[in-house]
BAGU-573567 format. One record per atom (N, C-alpha, C, CB): residue in three letters; x, y, z. Coordinates in pm, whole numbers, padded with zeros to 5 digits, always signed. Atoms other than C-alpha are relative to their C-alpha. Glycine has a CB too. Layout:
N
AlaXYZ ...
! end
This chain:
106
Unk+00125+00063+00036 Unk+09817+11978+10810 Unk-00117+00079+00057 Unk-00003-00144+00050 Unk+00043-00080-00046 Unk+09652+12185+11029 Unk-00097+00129-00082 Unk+00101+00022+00060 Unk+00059-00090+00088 Unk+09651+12492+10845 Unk-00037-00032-00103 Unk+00057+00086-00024 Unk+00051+00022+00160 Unk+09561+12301+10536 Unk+00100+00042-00096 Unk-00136+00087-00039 Unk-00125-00041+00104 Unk+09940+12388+10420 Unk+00031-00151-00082 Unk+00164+00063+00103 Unk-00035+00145+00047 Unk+10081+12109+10172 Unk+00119-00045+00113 Unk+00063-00002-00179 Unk-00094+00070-00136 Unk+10214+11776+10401 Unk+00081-00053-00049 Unk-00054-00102+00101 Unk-00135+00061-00008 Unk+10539+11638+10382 Unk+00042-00069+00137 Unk+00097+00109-00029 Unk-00032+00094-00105 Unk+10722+11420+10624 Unk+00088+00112+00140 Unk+00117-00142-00085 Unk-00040-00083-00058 Unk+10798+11771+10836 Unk-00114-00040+00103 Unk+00022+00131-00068 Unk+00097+00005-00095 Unk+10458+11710+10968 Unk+00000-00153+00110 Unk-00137+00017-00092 Unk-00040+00108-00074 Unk+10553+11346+11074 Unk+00115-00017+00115 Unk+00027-00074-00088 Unk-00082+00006-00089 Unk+10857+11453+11229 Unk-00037+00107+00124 Unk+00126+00016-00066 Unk+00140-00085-00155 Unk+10629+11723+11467 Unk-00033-00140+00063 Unk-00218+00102-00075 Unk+00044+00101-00080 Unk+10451+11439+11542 Unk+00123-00136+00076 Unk-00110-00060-00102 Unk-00068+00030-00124 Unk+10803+11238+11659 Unk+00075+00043+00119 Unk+00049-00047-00024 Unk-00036-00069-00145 Unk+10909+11484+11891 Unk-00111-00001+00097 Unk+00041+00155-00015 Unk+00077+00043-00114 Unk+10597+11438+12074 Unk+00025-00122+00032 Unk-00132+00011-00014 Unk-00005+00097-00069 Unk+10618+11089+12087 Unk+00114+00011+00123 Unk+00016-00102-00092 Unk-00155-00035-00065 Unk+11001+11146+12216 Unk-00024+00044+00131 Unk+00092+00124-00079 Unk+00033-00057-00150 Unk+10832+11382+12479 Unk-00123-00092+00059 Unk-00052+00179-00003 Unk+00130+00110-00046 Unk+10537+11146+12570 Unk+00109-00099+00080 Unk-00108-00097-00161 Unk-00075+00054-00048 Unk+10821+10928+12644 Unk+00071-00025+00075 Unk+00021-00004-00025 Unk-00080-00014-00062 Unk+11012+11062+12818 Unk-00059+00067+00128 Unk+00090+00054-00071 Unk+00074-00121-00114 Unk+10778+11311+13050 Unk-00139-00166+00042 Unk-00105+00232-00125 Unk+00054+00108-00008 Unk+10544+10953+13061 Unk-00169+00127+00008 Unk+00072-00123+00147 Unk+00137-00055+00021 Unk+10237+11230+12997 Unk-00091+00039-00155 Unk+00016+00124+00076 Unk+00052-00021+00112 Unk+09956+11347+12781 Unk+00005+00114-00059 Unk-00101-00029+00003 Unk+00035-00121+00041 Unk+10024+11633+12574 Unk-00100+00113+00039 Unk-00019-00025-00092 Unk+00082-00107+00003 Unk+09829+11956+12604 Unk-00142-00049+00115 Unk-00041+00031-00176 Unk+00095+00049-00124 Unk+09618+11775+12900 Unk-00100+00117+00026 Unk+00093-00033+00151 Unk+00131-00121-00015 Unk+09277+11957+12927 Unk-00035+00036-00068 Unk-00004+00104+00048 Unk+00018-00027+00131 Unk+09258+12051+12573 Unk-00033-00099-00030 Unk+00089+00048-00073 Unk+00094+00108+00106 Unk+08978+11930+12326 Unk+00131-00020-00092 Unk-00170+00083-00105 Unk-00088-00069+00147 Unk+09154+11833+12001 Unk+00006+00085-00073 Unk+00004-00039-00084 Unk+00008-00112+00087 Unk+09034+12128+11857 Unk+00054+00130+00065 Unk-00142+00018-00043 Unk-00050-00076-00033 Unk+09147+12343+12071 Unk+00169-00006+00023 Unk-00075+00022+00083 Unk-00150+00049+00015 Unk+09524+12159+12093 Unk+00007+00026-00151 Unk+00035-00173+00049 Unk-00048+00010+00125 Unk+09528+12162+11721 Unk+00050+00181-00039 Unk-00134-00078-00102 Unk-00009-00209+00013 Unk+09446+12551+11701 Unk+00129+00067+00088 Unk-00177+00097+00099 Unk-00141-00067-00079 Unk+09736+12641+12009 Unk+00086-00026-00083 Unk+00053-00056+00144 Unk-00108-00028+00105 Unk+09978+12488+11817 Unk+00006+00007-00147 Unk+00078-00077+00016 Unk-00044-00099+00128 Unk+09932+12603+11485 Unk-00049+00109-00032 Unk-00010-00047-00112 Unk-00024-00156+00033 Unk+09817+12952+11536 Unk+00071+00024+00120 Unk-00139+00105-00021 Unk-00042-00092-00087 Unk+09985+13014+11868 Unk+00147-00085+00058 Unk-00130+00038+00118 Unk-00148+00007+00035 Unk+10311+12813+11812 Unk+00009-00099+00167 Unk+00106+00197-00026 Unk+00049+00041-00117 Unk+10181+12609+12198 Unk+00087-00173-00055 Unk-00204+00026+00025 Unk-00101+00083-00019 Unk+10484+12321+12255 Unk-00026-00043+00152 Unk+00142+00069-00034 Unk-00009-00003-00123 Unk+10490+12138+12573 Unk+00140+00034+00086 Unk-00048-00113+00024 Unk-00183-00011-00028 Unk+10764+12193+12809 Unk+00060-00096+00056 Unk+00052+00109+00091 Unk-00171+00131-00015 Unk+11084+11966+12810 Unk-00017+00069+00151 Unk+00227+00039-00129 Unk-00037-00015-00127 Unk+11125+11918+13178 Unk+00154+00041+00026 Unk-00034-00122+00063 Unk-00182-00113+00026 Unk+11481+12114+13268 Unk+00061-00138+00082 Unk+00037+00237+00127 Unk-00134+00146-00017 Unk+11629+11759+13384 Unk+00030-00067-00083 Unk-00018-00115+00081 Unk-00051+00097+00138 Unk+11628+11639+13023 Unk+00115+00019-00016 Unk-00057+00023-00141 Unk-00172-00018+00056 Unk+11961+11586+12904 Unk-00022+00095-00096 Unk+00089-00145-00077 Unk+00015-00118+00081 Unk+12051+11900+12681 Unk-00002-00092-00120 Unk+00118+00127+00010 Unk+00019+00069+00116 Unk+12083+11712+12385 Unk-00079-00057-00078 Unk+00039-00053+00002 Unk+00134+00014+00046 Unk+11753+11527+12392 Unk-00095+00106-00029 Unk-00056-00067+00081 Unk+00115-00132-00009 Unk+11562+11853+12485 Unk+00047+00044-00123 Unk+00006+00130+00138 Unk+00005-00063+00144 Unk+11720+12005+12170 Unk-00037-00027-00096 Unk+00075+00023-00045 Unk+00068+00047+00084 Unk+11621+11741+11946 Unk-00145-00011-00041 Unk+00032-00075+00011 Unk+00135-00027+00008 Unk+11268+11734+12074 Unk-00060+00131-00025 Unk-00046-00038+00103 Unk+00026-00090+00045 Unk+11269+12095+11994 Unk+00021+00028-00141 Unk+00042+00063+00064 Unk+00020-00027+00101 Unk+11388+12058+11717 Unk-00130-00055-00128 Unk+00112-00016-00014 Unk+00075+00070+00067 Unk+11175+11857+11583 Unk-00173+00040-00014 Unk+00031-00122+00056 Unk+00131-00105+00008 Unk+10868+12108+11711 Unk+00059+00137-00146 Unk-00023+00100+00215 Unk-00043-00137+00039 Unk+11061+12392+11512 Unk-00146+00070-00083 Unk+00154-00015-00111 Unk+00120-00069+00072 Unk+10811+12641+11372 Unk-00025+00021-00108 Unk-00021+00094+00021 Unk-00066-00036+00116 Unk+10969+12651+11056 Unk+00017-00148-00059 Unk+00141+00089+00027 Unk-00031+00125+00076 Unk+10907+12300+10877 Unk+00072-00044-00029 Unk-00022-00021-00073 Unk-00153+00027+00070 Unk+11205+12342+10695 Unk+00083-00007+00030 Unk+00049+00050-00063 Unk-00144+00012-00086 Unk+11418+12391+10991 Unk-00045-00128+00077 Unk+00047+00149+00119 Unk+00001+00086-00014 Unk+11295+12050+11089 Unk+00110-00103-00051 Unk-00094-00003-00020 Unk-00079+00100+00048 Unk+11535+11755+11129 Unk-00041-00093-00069 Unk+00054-00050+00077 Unk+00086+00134+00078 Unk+11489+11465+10864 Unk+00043-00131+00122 Unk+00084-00048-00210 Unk+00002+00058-00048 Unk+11442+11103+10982 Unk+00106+00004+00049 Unk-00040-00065-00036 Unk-00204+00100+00009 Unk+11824+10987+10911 Unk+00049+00095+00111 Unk+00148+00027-00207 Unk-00082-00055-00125 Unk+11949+11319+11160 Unk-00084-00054+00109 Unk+00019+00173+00011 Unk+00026+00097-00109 Unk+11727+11166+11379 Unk+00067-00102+00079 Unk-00071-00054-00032 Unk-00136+00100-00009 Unk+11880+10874+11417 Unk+00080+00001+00025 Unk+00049-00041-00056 Unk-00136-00067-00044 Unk+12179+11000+11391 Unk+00023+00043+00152 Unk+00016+00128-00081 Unk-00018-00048-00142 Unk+12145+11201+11703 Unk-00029-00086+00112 Unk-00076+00110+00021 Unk+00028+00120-00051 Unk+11980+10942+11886 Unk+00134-00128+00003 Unk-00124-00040-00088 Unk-00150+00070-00018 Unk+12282+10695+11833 Unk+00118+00064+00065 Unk+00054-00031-00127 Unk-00145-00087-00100 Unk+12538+10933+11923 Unk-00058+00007+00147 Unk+00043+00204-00059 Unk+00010+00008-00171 Unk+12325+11015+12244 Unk+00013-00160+00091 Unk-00168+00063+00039 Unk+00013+00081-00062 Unk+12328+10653+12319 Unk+00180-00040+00011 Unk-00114-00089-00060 Unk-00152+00037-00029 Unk+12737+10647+12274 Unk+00024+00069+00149 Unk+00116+00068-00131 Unk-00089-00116-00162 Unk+12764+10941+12522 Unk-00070-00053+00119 Unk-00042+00221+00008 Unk+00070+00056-00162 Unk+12534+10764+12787 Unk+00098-00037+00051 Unk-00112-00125+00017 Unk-00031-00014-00133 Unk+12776+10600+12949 Unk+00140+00059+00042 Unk-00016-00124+00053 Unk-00175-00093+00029 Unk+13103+10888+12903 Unk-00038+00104+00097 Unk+00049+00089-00195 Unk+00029-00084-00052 Unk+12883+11181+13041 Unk-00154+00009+00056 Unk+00042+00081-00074 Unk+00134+00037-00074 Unk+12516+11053+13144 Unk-00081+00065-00118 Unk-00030+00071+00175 Unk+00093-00016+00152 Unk+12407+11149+12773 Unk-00023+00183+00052 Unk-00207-00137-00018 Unk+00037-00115+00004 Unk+12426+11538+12920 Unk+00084+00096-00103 Unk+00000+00037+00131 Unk-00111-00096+00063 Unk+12683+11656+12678 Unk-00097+00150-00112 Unk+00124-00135-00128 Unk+00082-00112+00013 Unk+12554+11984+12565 Unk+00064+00011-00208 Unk+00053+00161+00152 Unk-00049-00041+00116 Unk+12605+12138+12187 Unk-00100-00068-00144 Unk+00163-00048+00006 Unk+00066+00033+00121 Unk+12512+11985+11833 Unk-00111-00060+00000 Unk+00067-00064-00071 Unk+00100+00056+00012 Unk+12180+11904+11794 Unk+00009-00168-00059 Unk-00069+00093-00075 Unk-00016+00069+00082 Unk+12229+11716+11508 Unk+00138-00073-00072 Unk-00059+00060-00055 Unk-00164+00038+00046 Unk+12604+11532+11457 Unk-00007-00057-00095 Unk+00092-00082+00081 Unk-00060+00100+00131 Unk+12757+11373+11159 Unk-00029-00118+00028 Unk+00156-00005-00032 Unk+00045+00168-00041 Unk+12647+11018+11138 Unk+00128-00039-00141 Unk-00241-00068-00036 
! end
């Protein structure tokens, strides 16, 4: 939206990996940045916050994925979900750290 490219629900799912990280990091994005200058980092200079390295691997991958730079390599809602449910099976098997598929078979 940004660049004024045509929007699809790629741009909605950018916007739930922040929530995801808002959530989870309990902060404000790009803190110190106008909106105009947050809007401009990340879409000319590709500017993600960073997943704290105690996230479970699994979440951190999703919330990346869901930044990906590449619209199209964006997950849809439903793998959402998806992944999200499965991480909530593995909570209490391995503390939800199980490493690997982003995105599993639902």
């Amino acid at each position: 939206m940004i660049r004024h490219e045509p929007y699809f629900t790629a741009a909605d799912v950018y916007s739930d990996g922040i929530v995801l990280w808002e959530v989870l990091t309990r902060e404000q994005p790009f803190r110190g940045m106008t909106p105009i200058q947050e809007a401009f980092a990340v879409a000319r200079q590709g500017l993600r916050p960073s997943v704290p390295p105690s996230t479970p691997p699994m979440l951190a991958s999703l919330i990346q994925a869901c930044w990906h730079e590449d619209p199209v390599r964006r997950p849809t809602f439903s793998q959402i979900l998806c992944a999200i449910k499965h991480m909530r099976q593995m909570e209490g098997k391995d503390g939800g750290r199980e490493g690997g598929v982003v995105v599993p078979r639902c």
